[in-house]
LODORO-406359 format. One record per residue (C-alpha): residue in one letter; x, y, z; residue number from 1. Coordinates in nm, 4 decimals, m for minus. Example, Ala and Ser with C-alpha at 12.3 -4.5 7.8 and 13.67 -1.06 7.14 Angstrom:
# LODORO-406359
<r "A", <1.2300, m0.4500, 0.7800>, 1> <r "S", <1.3670, m0.1060, 0.7140>, 2> 
//
This chain:
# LODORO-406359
<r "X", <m1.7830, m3.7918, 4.7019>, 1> <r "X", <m1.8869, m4.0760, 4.4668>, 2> <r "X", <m1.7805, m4.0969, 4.0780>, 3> <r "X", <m2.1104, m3.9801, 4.0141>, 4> <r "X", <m2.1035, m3.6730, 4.1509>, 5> <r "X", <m1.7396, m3.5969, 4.0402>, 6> <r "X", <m1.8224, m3.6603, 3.7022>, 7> <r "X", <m2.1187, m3.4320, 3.7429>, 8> <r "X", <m1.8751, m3.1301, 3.8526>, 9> <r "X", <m1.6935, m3.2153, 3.5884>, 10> <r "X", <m1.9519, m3.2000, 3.3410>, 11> <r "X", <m2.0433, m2.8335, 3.4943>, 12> <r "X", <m1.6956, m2.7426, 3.4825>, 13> <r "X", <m1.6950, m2.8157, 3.1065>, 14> <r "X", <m2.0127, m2.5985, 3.0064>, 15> <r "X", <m1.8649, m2.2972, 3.2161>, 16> <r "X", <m1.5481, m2.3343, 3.0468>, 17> <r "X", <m1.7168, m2.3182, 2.7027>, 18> <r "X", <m1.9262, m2.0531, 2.8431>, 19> <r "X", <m1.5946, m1.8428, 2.9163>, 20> <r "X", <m1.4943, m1.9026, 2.5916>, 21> <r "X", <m1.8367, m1.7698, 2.4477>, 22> <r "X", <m1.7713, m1.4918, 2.6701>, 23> <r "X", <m1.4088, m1.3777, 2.6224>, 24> <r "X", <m1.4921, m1.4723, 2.2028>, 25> <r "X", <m1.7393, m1.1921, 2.2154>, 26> <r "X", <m1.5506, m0.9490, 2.3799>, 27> <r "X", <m1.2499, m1.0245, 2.1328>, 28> <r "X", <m1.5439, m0.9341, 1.8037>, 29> <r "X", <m1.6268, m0.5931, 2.0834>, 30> <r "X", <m1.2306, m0.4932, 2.0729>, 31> <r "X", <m1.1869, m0.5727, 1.6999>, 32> <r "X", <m1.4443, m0.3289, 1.6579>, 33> <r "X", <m1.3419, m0.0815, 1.8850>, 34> <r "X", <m0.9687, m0.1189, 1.6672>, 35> <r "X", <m1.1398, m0.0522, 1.3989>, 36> <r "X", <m1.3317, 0.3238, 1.4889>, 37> <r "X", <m0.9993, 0.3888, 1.6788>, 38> <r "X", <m0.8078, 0.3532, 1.3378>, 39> <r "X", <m1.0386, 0.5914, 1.1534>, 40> <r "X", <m1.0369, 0.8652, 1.4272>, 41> <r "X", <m0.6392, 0.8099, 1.4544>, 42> <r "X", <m0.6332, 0.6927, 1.8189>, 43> <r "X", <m0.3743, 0.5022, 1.9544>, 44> <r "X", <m0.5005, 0.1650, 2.0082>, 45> <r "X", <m0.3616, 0.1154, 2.3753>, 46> <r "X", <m0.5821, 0.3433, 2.6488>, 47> <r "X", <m0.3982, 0.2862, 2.9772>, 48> <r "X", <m0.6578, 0.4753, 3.1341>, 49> <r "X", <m0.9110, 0.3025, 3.0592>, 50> <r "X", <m0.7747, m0.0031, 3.1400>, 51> <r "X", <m0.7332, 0.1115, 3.4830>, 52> <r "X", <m1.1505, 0.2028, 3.4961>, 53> <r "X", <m1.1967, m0.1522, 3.3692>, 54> <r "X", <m1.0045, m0.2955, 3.6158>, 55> <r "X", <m1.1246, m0.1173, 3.9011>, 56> <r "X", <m1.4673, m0.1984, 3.7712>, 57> <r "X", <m1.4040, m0.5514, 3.7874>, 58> <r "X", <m1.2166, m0.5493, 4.1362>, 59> <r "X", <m1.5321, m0.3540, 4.2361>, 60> <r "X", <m1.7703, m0.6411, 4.1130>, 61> <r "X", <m1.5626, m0.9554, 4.2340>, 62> <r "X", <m1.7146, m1.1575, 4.5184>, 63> <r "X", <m1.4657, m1.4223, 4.5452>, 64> <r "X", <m1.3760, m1.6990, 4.5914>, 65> <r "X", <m1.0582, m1.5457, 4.3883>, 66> <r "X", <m0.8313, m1.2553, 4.5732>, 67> <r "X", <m0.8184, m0.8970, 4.3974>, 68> <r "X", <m0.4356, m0.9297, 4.2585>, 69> <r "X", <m0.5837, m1.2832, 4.1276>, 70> <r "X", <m0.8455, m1.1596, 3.9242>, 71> <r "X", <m0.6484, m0.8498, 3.8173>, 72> <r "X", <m0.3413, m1.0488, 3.6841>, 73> <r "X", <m0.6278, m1.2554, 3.4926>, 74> <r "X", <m0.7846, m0.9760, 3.3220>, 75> <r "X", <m0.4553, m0.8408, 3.2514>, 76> <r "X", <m0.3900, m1.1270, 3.0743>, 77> <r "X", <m0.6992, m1.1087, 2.8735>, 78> <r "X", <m0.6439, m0.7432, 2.8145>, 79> <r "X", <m0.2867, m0.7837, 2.6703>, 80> <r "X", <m0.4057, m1.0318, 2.4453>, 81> <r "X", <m0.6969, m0.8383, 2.3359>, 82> <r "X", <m0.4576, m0.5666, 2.2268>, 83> <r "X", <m0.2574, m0.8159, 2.0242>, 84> <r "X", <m0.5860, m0.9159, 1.8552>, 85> <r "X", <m0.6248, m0.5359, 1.7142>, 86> <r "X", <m0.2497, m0.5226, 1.6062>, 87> <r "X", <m0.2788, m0.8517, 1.3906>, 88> <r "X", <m0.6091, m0.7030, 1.2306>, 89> <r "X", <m0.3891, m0.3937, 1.1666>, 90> <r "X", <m0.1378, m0.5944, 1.0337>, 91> <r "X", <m0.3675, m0.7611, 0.8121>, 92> <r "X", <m0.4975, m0.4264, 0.6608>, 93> <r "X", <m0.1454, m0.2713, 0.5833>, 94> <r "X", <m0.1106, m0.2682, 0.2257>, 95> <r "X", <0.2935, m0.4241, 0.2489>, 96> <r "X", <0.1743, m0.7349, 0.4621>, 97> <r "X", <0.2236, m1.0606, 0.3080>, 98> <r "X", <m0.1307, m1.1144, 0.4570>, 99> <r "X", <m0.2242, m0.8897, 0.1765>, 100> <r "X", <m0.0561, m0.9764, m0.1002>, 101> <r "X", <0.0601, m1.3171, m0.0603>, 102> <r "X", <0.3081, m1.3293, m0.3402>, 103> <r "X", <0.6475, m1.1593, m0.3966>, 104> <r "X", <0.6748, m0.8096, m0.5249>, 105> <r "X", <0.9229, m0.7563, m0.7754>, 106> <r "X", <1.1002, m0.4100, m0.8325>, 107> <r "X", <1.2075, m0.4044, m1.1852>, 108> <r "X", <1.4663, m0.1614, m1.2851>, 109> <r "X", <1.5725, m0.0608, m1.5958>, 110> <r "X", <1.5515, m0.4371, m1.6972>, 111> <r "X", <1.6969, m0.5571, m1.3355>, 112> <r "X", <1.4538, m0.7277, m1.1141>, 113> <r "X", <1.4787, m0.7281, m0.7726>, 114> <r "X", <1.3240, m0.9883, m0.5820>, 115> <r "X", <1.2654, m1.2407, m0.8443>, 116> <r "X", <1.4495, m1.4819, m0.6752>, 117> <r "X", <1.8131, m1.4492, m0.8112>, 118> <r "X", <2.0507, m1.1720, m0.6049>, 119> <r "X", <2.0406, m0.8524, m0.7030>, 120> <r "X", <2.3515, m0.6133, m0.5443>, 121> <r "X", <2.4086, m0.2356, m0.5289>, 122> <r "X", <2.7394, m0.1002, m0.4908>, 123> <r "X", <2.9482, 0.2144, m0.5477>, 124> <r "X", <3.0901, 0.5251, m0.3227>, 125> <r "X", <2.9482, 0.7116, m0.0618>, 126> <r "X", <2.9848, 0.9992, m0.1644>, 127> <r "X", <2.9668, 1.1594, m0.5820>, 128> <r "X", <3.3369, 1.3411, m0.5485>, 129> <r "X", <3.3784, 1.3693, m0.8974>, 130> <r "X", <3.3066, 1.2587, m1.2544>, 131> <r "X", <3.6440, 1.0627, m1.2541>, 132> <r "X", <3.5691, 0.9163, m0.9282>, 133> <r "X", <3.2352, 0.7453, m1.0124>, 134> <r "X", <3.3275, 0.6653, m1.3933>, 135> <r "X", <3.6138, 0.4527, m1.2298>, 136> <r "X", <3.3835, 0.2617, m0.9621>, 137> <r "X", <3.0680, 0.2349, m1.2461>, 138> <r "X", <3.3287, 0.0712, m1.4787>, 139> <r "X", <3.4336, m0.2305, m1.1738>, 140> <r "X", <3.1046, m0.2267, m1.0946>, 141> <r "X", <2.9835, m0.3167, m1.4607>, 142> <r "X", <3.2908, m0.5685, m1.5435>, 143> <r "X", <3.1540, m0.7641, m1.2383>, 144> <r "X", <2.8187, m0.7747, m1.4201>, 145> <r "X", <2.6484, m0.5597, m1.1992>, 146> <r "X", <2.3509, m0.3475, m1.3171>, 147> <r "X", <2.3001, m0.0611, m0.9802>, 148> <r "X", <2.5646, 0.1597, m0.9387>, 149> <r "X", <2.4589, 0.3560, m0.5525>, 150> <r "X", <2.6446, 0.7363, m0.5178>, 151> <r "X", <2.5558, 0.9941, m0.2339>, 152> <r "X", <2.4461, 1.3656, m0.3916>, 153> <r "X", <2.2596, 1.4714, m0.0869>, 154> <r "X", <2.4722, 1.3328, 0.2235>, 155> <r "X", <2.2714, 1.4191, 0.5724>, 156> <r "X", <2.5809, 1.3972, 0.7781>, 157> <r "X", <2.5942, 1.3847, 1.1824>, 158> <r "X", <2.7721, 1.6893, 1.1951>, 159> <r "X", <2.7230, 2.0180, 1.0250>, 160> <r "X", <3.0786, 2.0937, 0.8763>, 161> <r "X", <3.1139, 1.7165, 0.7270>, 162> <r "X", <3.0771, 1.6875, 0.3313>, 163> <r "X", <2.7752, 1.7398, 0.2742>, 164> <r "X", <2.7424, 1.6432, m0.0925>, 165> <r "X", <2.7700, 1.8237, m0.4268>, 166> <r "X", <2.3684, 1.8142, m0.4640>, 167> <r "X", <2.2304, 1.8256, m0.7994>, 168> <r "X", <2.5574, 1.8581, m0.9693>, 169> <r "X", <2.6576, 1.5149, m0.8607>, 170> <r "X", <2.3027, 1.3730, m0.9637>, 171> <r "X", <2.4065, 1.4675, m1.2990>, 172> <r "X", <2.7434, 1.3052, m1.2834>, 173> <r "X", <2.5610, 0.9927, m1.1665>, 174> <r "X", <2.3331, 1.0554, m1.4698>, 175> <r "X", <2.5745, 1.0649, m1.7081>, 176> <r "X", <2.8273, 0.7963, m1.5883>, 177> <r "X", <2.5171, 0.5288, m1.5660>, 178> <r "X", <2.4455, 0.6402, m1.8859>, 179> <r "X", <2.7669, 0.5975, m2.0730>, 180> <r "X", <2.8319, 0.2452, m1.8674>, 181> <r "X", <2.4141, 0.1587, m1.9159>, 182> <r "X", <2.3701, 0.1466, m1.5613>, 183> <r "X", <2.0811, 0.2399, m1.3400>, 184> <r "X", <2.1156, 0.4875, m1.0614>, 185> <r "X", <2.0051, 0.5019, m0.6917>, 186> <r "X", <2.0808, 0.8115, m0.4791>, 187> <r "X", <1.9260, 0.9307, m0.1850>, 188> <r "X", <1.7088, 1.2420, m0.1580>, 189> <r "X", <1.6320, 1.4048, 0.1721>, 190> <r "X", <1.3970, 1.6661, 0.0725>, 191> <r "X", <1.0147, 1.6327, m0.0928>, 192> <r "X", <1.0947, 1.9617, m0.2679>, 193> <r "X", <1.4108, 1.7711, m0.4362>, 194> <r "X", <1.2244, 1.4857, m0.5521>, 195> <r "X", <1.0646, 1.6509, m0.8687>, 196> <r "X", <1.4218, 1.7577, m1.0476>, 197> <r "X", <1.5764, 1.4010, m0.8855>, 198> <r "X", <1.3504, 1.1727, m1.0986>, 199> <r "X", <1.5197, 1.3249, m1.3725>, 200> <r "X", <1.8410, 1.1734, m1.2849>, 201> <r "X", <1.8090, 0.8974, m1.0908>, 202> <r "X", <1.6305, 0.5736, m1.1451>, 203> <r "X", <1.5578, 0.4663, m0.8185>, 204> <r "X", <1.4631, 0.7149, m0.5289>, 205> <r "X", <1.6903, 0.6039, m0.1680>, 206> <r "X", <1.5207, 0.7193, 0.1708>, 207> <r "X", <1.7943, 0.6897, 0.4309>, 208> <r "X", <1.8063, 0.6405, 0.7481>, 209> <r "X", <1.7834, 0.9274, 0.9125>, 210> <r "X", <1.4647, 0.9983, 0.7182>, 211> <r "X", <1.2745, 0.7017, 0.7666>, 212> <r "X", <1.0343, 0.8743, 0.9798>, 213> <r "X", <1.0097, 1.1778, 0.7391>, 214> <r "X", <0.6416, 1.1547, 0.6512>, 215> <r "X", <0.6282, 1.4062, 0.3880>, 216> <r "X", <0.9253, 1.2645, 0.2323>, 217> <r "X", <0.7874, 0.9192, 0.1896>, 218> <r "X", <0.4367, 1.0835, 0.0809>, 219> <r "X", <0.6081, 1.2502, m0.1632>, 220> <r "X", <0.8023, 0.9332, m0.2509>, 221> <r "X", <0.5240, 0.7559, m0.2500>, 222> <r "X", <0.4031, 0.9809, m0.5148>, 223> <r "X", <0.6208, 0.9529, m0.8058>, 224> <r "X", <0.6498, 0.6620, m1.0490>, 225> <r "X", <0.9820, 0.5485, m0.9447>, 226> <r "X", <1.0698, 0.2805, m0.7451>, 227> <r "X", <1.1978, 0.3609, m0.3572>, 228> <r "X", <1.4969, 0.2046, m0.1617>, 229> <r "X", <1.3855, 0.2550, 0.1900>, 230> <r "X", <1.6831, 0.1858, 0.4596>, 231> <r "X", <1.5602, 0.1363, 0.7952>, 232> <r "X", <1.5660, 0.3960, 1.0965>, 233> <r "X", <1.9246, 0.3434, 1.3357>, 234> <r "X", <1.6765, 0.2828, 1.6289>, 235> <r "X", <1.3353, 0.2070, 1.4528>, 236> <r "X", <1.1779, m0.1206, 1.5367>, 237> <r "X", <1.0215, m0.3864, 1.2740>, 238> <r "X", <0.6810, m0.2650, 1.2832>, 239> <r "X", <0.7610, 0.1050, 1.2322>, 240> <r "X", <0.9903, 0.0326, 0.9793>, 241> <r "X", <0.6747, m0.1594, 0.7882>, 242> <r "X", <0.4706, 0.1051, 0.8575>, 243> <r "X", <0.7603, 0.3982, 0.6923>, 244> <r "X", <0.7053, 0.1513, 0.3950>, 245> <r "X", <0.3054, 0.1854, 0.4170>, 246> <r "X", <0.3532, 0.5600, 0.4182>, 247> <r "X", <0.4919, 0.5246, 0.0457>, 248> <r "X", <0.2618, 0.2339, m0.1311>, 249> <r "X", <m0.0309, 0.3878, 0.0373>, 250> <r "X", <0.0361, 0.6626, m0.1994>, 251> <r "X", <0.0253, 0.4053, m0.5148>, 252> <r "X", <0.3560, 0.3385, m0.5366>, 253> <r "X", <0.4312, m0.0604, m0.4530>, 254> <r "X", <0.7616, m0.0492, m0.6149>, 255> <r "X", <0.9709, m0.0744, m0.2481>, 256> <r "X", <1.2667, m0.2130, m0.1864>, 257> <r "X", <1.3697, m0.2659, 0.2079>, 258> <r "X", <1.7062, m0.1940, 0.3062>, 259> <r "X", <1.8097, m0.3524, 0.6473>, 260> <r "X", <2.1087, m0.1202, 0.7479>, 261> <r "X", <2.2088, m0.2256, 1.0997>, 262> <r "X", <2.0638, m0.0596, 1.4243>, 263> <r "X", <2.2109, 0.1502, 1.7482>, 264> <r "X", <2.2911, m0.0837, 2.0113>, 265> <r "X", <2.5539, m0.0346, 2.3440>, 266> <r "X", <2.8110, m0.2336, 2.1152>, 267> <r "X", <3.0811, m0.0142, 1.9843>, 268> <r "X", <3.2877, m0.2844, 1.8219>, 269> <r "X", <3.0801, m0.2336, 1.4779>, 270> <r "X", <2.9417, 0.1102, 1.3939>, 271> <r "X", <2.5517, m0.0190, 1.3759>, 272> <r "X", <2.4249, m0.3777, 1.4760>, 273> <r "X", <2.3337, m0.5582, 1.2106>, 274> <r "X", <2.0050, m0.7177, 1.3001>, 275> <r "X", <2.0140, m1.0067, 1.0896>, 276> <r "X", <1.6817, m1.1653, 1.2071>, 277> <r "X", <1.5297, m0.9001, 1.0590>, 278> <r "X", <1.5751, m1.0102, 0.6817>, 279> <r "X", <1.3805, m1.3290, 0.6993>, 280> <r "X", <1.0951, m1.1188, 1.0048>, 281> <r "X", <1.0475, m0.8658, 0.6933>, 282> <r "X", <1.0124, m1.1135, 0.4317>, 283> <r "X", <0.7327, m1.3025, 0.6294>, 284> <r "X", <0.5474, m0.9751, 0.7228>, 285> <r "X", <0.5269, m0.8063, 0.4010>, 286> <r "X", <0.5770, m0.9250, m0.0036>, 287> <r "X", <0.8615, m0.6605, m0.0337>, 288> <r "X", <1.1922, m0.7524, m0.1516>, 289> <r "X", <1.5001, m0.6796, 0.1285>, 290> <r "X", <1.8461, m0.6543, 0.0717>, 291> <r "X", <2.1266, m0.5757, 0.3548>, 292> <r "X", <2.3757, m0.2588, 0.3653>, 293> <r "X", <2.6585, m0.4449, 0.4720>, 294> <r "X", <2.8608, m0.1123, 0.4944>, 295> <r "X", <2.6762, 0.0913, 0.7415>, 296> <r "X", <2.5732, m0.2329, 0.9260>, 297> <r "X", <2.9494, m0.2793, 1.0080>, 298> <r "X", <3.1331, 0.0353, 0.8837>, 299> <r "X", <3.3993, m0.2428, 0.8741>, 300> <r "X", <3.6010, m0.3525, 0.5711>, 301> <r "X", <3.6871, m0.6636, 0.7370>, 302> <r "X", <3.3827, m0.7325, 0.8009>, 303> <r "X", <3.1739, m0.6910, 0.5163>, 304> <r "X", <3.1916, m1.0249, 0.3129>, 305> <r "X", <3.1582, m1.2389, 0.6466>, 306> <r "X", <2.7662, m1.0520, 0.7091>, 307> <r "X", <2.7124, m1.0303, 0.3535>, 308> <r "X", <2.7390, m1.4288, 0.3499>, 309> <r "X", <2.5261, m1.4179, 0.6507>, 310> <r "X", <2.2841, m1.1833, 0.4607>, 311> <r "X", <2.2328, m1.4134, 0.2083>, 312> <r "X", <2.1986, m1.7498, 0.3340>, 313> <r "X", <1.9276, m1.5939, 0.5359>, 314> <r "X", <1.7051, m1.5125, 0.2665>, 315> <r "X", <1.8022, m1.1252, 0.1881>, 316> <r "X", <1.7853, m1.0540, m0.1909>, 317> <r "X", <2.0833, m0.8780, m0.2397>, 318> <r "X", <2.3680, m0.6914, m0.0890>, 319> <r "X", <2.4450, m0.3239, m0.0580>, 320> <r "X", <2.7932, m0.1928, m0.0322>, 321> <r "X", <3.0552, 0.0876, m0.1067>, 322> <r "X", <3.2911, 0.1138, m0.2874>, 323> <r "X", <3.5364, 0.3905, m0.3639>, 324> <r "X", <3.8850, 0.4265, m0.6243>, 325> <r "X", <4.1193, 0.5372, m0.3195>, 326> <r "X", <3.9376, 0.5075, 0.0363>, 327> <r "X", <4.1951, 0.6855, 0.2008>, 328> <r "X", <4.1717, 0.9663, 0.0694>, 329> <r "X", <3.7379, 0.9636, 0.0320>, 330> <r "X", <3.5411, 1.2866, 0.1522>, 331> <r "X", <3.3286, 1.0710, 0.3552>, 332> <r "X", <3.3432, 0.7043, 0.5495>, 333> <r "X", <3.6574, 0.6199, 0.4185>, 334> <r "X", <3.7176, 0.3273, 0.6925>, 335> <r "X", <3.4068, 0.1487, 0.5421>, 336> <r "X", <3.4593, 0.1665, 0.1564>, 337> <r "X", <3.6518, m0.1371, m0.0326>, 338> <r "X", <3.9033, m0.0332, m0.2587>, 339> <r "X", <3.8657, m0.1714, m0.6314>, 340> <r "X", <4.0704, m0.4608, m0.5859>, 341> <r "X", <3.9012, m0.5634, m0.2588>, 342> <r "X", <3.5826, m0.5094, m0.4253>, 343> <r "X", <3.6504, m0.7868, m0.7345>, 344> <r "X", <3.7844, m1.0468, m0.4383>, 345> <r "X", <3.4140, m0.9595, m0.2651>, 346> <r "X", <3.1825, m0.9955, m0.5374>, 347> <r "X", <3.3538, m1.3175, m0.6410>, 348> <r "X", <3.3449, m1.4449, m0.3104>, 349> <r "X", <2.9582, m1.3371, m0.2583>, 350> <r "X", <2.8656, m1.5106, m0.6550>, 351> <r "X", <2.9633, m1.8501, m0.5322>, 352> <r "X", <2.6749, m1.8112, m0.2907>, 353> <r "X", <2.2910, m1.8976, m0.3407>, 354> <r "X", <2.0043, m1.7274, m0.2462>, 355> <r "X", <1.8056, m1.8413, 0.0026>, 356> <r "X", <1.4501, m1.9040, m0.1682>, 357> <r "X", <1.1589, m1.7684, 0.0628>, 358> 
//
């Protein structure tokens, strides 16, 4: 074969590669728009049986010179990225994604705003015991210049004959301590029906874990003019811990705060796994402000400044934690909550640090 003619073959070779790419170009615009009328009708974007039509189609249809598991493995290929395609345009239309808003939402609380670029922390106990309890944490919490004093009314517990919470009595000891110390409150609510008598109390609205995938709930969050501290599921991924967050700003709230809380793994040495990549993932995806629960991450005392340092020299805006008068003796997750004393020594430690600007 001379030059010539390999250069010719070549030259074919060329136009049928830009041909392909014609080709598999308009088929991308075909799925995009397929994406889109399965997003209106609610369909799930993935269609495993029809996949398997296509490809038998196409095994049908092929002549060679390529074998069957050849040109399956190929469309495969073009299939999986095809799906990826309609993702990314979903991604796009999410009203949380960074693609949408490009720059930094700020919560603003009572004053405090979260996500402006200096750290913003949350502390105090678990659980609301009593008036005396909470005054005695929202006073430390104050003389260490803090401004969000956390407290559990409504306490979803594993098992059914744990403290459950005092309910709206302990909202209004939260309400009166932040109050008298001029603090603002977050609790969490686990009931849509609570939410209209919470707002009353509370100044920022926590979804917890366990009710990260309670639709109505973050509807009805979603609804309200307060802002929203969502934690994320114990075994929800990234994406459908964006998407719990698209539940409440597509009901005109935008005032979000993440909470990265630490997921269920096979590792028992730490009561959740604290997925640290997440923090700086989150902050790329969507404009929303993140901070870490470094309690329920680790449910270690030991180990809570160590991740909290990690937390924020990778970018999160802030640190939650718990903190109680007397641990020992708390009604619930004692092990995890710092005493007063080991609280100063932590928030001392954790002011010497920067924030990681994203």
């Amino acid at each position: 074969m001379s030059n010539q003619q390999l250069d010719q073959l070549r030259n074919e070779l060329d136009d049928v590669n830009v041909e392909l790419l014609n080709l598999i170009s308009k088929r991308g615009d075909l799925v995009k728009s397929i994406g889109e009328v399965k997003e209106q009708q609610g369909m799930n974007r993935f269609d495993p049986v029809r996949e398997r039509a296509m490809l038998d189609k196409i095994v049908e249809n092929n002549e060679g010179p390529f074998e069957n598991s050849t040109v399956t493995q190929l469309f495969k290929e073009i299939f999986k990225a095809s799906l990826e395609l309609q993702e990314d345009d979903h991604r796009k239309a999410l009203l949380v994604s960074r693609k949408n808003k490009a720059e930094d939402t700020v919560v603003n609380i009572k004053g405090e705003k979260v996500g402006a670029g200096e750290l913003t922390h949350v502390f105090g106990p678990c659980s609301v015991e009593s008036y005396e309890q909470v005054k005695e944490v929202a006073q430390a919490v104050k003389k260490q210049g803090g401004k969000l004093l956390r407290g559990g009314a409504y306490k979803p517990r594993t098992s059914p004959y744990d403290f459950q919470g005092l309910g709206e009595e302990g909202l209004q000891i939260l309400k009166r301590v932040a109050d008298e110390e001029g603090l603002a409150v977050i609790s969490e609510i686990v009931n849509p029906a609570d939410i209209e008598k919470a707002v009353d109390y509370i100044d920022v609205i926590q979804i917890g874990a366990r009710n990260m995938q309670n639709f109505e709930l973050l509807k009805a969050a979603g609804a309200v003019k307060k802002p929203v501290l969502l934690k994320r599921g114990m075994s929800a991924t990234i994406s459908e811990f964006i998407n719990a967050a698209e539940y409440i700003i597509s009901r005109g709230n935008d005032q979000i705060i993440l909470c990265e809380r630490g997921i269920r793994t096979y590792e028992k040495a730490t009561r959740n796994t604290l997925d640290i990549s997440a923090v700086p993932i989150l902050k790329q995806e969507t404009h929303l402000p993140v901070l870490v629960d470094v309690t329920h991450s680790t449910g270690r005392r030991d180990l809570l400044l160590p991740t909290a340092r990690a937390a924020i020299a990778i970018g999160a805006d802030g640190i939650m934690a718990e903190v109680h008068p007397d641990p020992a003796v708390a009604l619930s997750d004692s092990a995890q909550q710092m005493d007063i004393p080991t609280f100063e020594s932590f928030i001392n430690e954790i002011n010497k640090q920067q924030p990681v600007k994203s």
